[in-house]
N, C-alpha and C positions, 0 to 999 in steps of 0.2 A: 319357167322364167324366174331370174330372181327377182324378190321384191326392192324395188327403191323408197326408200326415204325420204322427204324434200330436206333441204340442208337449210338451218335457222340462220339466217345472216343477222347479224349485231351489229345496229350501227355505234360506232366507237365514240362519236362524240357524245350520243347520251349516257353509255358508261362515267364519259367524264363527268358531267353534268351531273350524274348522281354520285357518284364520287366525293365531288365538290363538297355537294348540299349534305353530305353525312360527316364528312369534317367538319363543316359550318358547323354544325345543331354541334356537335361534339366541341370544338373548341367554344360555343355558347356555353354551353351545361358547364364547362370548366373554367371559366370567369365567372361566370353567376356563382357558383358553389366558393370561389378565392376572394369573391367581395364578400359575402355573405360572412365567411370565417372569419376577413381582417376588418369587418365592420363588429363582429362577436370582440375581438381581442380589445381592439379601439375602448368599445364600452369599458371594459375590462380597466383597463387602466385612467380613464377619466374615474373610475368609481373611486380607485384606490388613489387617484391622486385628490380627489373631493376629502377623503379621507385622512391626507398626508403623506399615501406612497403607499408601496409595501411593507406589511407588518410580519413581526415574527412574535411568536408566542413566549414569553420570561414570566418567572416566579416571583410572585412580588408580593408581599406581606400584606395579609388582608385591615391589620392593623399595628399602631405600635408598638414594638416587639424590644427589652431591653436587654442590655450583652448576657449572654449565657441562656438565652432561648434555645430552648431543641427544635431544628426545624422540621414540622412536619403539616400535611393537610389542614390541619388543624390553623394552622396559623399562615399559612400563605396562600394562595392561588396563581392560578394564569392569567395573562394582561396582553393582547396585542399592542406592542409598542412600535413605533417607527426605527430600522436598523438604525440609521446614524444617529439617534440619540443616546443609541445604549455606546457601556464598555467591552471592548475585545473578553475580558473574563464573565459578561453578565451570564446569571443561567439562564438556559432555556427548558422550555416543560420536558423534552425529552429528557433535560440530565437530571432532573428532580432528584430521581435513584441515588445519585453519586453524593448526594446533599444532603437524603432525608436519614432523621437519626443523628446529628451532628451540629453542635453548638455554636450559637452567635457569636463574633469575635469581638464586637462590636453593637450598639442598639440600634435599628434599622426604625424609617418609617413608613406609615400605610404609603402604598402602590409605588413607591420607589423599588427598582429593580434588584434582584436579589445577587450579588456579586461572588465570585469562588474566594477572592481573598476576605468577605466577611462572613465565612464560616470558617473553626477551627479543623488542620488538616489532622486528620491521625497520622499520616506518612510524615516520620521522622526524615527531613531534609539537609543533607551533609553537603558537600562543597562540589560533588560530582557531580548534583543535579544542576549543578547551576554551568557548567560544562557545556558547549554546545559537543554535537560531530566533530572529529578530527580536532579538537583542539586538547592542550595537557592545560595543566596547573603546578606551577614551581613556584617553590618559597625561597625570598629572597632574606637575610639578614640586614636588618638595620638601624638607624643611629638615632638620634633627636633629629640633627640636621637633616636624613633622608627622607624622616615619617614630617616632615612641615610642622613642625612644633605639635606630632599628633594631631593634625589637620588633614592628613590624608586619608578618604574614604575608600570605601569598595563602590566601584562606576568610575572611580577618574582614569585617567588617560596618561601616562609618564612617559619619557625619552630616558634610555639605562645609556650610561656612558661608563667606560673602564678605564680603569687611571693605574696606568701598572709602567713597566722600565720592560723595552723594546730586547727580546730577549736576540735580534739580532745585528743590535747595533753593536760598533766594537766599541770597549774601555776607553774612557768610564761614558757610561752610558747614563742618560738623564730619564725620569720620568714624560709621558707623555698620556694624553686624554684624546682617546677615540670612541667615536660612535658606533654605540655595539649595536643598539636597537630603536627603533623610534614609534612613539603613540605606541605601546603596550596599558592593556588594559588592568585595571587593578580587581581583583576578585574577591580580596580576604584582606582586612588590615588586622595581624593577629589570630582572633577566632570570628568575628564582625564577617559575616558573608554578604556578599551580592542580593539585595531583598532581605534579609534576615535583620538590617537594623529598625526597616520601617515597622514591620511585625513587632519584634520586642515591643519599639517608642509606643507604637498604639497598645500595644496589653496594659503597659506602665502606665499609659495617658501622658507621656513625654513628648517630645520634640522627633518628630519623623526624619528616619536619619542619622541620628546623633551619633557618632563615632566612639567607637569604643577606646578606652583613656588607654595609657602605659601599654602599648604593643610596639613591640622590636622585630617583628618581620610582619612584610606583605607578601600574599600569592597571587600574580600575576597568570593570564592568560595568555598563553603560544600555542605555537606550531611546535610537533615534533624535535626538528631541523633548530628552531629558536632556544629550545629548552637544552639541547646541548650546546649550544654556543654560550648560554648564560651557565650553566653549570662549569664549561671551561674557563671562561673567566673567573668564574669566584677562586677558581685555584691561581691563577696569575697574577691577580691585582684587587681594589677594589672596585666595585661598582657606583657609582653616582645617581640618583634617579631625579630627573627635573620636571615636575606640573608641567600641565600644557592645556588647553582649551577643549572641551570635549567634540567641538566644533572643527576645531584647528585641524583639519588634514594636508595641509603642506608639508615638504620636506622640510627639513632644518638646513642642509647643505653645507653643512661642519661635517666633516671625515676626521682629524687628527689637529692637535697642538703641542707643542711639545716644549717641556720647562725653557730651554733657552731661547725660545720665541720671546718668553716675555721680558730677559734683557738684552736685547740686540737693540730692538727697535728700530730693523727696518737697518741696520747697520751690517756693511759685508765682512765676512773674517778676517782675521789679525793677519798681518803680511809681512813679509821679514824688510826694513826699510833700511837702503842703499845711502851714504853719505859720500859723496863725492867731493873732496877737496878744490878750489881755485888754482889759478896756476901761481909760483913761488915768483916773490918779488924780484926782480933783479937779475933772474936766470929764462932764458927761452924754454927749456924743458920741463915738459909736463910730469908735477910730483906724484906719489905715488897714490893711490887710491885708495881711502881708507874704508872696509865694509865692517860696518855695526852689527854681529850677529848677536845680538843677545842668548842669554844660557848657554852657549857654543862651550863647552869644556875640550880643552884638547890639549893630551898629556903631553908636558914636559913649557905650557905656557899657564902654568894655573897661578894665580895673580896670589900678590901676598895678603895676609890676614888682615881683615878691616877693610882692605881696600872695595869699590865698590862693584857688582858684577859688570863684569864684563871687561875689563878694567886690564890690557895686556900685562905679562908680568915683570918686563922691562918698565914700563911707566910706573906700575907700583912699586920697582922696586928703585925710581930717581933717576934712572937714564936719560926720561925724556925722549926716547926714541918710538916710533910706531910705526907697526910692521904690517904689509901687506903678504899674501899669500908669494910665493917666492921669492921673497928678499931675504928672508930669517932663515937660520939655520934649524930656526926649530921646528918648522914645517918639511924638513929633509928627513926621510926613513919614514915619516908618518902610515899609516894603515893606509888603502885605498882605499876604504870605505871614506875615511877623513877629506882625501883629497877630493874626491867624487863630490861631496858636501860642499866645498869653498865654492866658488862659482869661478871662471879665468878672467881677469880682470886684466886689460891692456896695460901697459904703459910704456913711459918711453916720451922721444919726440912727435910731432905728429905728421 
């Protein structure tokens, strides 16, 4: 016979029941351990705010140190200071290396932070460092009037305008002033670069800044795309440059002007003006219609000497007589181009 086994029945709901209680203790154990951490971090930052915040470690002169110091262990250490008190260039103990062995530019004092522009750089700095990505540098030519009486620095901000004769207007064609470019950045007034005057002023113990005298070009900072548009213009006309606010980012919203804007004023162009006679005293028929062309030459009625323009050459010459388009004999055989000119003028009774 074969052997049987009794068969273990499980009841299902205590499975759950333990179940349950093992996810319990489990989801316990994993809050106890998430408070426990965010009560560790908590402290953590109450210390450091008792303290003033997070600190980072900078180089700072253990005393004071006058210009032309060699910076070395000797004469600085490390200081936890509070990040927003320092500057964007302060050192930190990591960059010590890049500093040590290299002269004060400047006399620094105890636990004041030790800064990159108060050592001297040995890397000789040319106009390309001062360059962002994608951007060129073009030299412009210019005059007293453009440099601001030599008042213009490297950081200001200028609008170029081109003042040149519209190579597609027809004869005679007048000068006009359009806006080539606007808010370009000034990089170089001369040889004076971007950061390089403030450097010189402090070695000299001068005026930070000071703009370097008698220079006749600026290098301006573009685009690619800009730096040929300015190079095509200087062949065409010249260039204008106007200050602006370094603040100022609005457009200007001048596109073009053009010499005879400025004596119109606002007045429509000259128009050839029609004089129309009254009707003749004493006769019902309407006389004949006199038109004023002025400068009108037309052979075989050219007025005599002295006389004044316009002046038919019957009246100049004493007749007394004036002539309208098909009364005279002298408008008979005329070119067609002539007669197309006159305009047909009525007359008659009415």
């Amino acid at each position: 016979m074969a052997l049987r086994l009794p068969r273990l029945r499980v009841n299902r709901l205590w499975l759950t029941m333990i179940g349950a209680i093992v996810l319990g203790l489990l989801a316990a154990w994993l809050s106890v351990n998430y408070i426990k951490s965010r009560e560790a971090r908590m402290r953590e930052e109450l210390a450091q705010k008792a303290k003033g915040g997070p600190t980072v470690a900078v180089v700072v002169p253990v005393r004071d140190v006058p210009k032309g110091t060699v910076v070395s262990q000797k004469v600085v250490a490390a200081r936890e200071v509070v990040p927003d008190l320092l500057y964007e260039d302060a050192v930190t103990a990591d960059q010590f290396d890049k500093i040590a062995g290299k002269r004060l530019l400047r006399p620094l004092l105890k636990g004041r932070p030790l800064r990159m522009s108060d050592v001297i750089d040995d890397h000789v700095k040319d106009l390309s460092d001062a360059l962002g990505t994608g951007w060129r540098a073009l030299t412009i030519d210019i005059d007293e009037t453009n440099s601001f009486a030599q008042m213009l620095r490297p950081g200001n901000f200028v609008d170029l305008y081109l003042i040149a004769q519209d190579p597609a207007a027809p004869p005679p064609s007048t000068q006009e002033i359009r806006a080539l470019l606007p808010r370009v950045k000034v990089l170089a007034t001369g040889q004076t670069i971007v950061g390089a005057a403030t450097v010189a002023a402090d070695e000299a113990g001068g005026q930070p800044g000071r703009p370097q005298i008698n220079y006749n070009n600026i290098t301006v900072e573009v685009t690619p795309s800009q730096a040929a548009r300015i190079a095509l213009a200087q062949q065409v006309g010249r260039i204008r440059a106007v200050l602006r606010n370094a603040e100022d980012e609005k457009a200007t919203g001048f596109r073009r002007l053009a010499t005879t804007a400025l004596f119109t004023d606002g007045r429509s162009k000259p128009s050839i003006e029609y004089i129309v006679g009254g009707r003749a005293s004493g006769s019902g028929a309407t006389p004949p219609i006199n038109i004023n062309m002025p400068n009108l030459s037309i052979p075989g009625l050219s007025a005599a000497p002295g006389a004044p323009a316009g002046t038919p050459a019957s009246a100049a010459a004493g007749t007394g007589a004036s002539y309208s388009p098909g009364q005279s004999a002298a408008f008979s055989g005329q070119p067609a181009a002539i007669g197309a000119s006159i305009p047909a003028v009525p007359t008659g009774a009415r």
